[in-house]
C-alpha positions as CSV (number, residue, x, y, z in Angstrom):
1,X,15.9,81.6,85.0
2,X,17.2,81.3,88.2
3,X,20.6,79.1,88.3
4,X,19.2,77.4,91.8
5,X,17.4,74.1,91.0
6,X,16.8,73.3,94.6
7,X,17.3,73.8,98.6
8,X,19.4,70.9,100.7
9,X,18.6,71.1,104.5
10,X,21.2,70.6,107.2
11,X,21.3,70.5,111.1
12,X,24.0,71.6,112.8
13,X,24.5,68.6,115.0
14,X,25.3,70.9,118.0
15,X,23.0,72.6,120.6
16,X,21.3,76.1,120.1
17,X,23.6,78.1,122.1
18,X,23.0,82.0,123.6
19,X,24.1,84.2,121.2
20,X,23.8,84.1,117.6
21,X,25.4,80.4,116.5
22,X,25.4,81.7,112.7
23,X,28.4,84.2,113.4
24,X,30.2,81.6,115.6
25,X,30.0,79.0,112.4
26,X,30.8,81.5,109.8
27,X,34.0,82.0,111.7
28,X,34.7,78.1,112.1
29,X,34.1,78.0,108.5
30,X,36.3,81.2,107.2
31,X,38.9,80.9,109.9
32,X,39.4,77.2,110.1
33,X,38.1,75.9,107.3
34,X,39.3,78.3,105.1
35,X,36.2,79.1,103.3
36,X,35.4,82.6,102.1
37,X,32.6,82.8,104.1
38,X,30.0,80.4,106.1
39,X,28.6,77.4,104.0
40,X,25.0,77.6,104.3
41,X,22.9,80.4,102.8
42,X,20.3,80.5,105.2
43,X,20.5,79.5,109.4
44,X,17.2,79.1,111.3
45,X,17.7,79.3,115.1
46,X,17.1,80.9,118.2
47,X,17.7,84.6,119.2
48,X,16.3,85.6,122.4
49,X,13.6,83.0,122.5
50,X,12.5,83.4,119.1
51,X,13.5,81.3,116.0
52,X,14.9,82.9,113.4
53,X,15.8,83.0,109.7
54,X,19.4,84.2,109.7
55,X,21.3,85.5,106.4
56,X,24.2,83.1,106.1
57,X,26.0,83.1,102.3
58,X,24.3,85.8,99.8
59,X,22.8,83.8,97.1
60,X,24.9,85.0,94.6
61,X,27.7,82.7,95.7
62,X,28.1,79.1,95.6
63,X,27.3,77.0,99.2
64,X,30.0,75.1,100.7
65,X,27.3,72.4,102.4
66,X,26.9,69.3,100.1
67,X,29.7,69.1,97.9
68,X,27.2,67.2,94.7
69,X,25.1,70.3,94.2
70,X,26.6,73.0,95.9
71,X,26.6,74.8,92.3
72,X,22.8,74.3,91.9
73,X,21.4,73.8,95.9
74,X,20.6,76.5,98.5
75,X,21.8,75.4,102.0
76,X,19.9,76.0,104.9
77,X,21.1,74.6,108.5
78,X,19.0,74.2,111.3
79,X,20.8,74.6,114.6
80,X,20.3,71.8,116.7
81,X,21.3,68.1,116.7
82,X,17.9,66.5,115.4
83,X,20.0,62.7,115.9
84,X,19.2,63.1,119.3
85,X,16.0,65.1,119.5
86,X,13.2,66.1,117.9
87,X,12.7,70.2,116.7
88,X,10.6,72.7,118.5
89,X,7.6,73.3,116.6
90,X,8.6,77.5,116.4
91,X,11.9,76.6,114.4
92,X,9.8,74.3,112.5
93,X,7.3,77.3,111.2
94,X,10.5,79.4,111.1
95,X,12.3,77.1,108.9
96,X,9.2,76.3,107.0
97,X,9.0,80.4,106.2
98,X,12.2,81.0,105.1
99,X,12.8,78.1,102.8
100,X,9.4,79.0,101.6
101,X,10.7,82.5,101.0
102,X,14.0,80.9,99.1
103,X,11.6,79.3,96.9
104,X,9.6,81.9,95.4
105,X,12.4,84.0,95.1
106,X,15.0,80.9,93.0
107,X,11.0,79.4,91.1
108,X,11.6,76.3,93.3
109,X,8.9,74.1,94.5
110,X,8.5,71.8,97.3
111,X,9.3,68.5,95.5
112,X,13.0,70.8,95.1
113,X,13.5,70.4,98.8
114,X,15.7,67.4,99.8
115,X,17.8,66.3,103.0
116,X,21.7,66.3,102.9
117,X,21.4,62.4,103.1
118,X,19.7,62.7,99.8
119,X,23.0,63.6,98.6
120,X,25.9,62.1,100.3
121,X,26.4,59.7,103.0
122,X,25.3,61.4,106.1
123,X,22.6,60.9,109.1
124,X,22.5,64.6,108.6
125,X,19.7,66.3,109.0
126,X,19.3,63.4,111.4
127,X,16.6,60.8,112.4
128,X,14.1,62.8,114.0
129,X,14.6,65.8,111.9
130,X,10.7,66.4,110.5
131,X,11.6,66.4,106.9
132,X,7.9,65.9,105.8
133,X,6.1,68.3,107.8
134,X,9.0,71.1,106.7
135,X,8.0,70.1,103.2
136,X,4.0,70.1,104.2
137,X,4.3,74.2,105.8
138,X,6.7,75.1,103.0
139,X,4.1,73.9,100.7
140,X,1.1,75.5,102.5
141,X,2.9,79.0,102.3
142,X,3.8,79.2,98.5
């Protein structure tokens, strides 16, 4: 039995910059934060034109992205600020694939899936984040 009884999903609130964004917040969060490494378990954004799944924390250790279930949630961050505009659909598929991946490998299913707002008071993953349709592919996939 897998110790993981869900997935939280986070954006970054900043913009999908060249360059891999994952490595750049897994420094903020080790070297400023203090962390022992980044907070999120999975990243999905843009290398070279092409969204991507990116390893983030291994799943063997506890997040550091939504301090209520940290112990029992996955975190997976989208880069982008989805407060002030809406998602590409190729990071949507690519989100939708690799939280769909996370939950056949912890047994979760898509009712497991929640938003960071569902947890603490936040905006975050933001307004036009499209919660539903993430939930919808991840579905379609398992």
């Amino acid at each position: 039995m897998s110790r993981w009884k869900g997935i939280v999903l986070h954006h970054s609130a900043t913009k999908d910059t060249p360059g891999v964004n994952t490595e750049q917040f897994r420094r903020y969060h080790k070297e400023i934060r203090l962390w022992k490494d980044i907070g999120y378990h999975k990243v999905i954004e843009d290398i070279d034109d092409i969204y991507e799944g990116l390893d983030g924390r291994p799943a063997y250790m506890q997040g550091a992205h939504c301090i209520p279930v940290n112990r029992t949630h996955l975190g997976v961050c989208f880069v982008g600020n989805f407060d002030l505009y809406e998602m590409p659909e190729e990071q949507l598929i690519a989100g939708a694939r690799s939280i769909a991946s996370l939950c056949a490998m912890i047994g979760a299913e898509p009712s497991d899936i929640s938003r960071h707002s569902d947890w603490w008071d936040t905006a975050c993953p933001g307004a036009f984040f499209p919660f539903e349709d993430l939930v919808e592919q991840v579905e379609a996939r398992l």
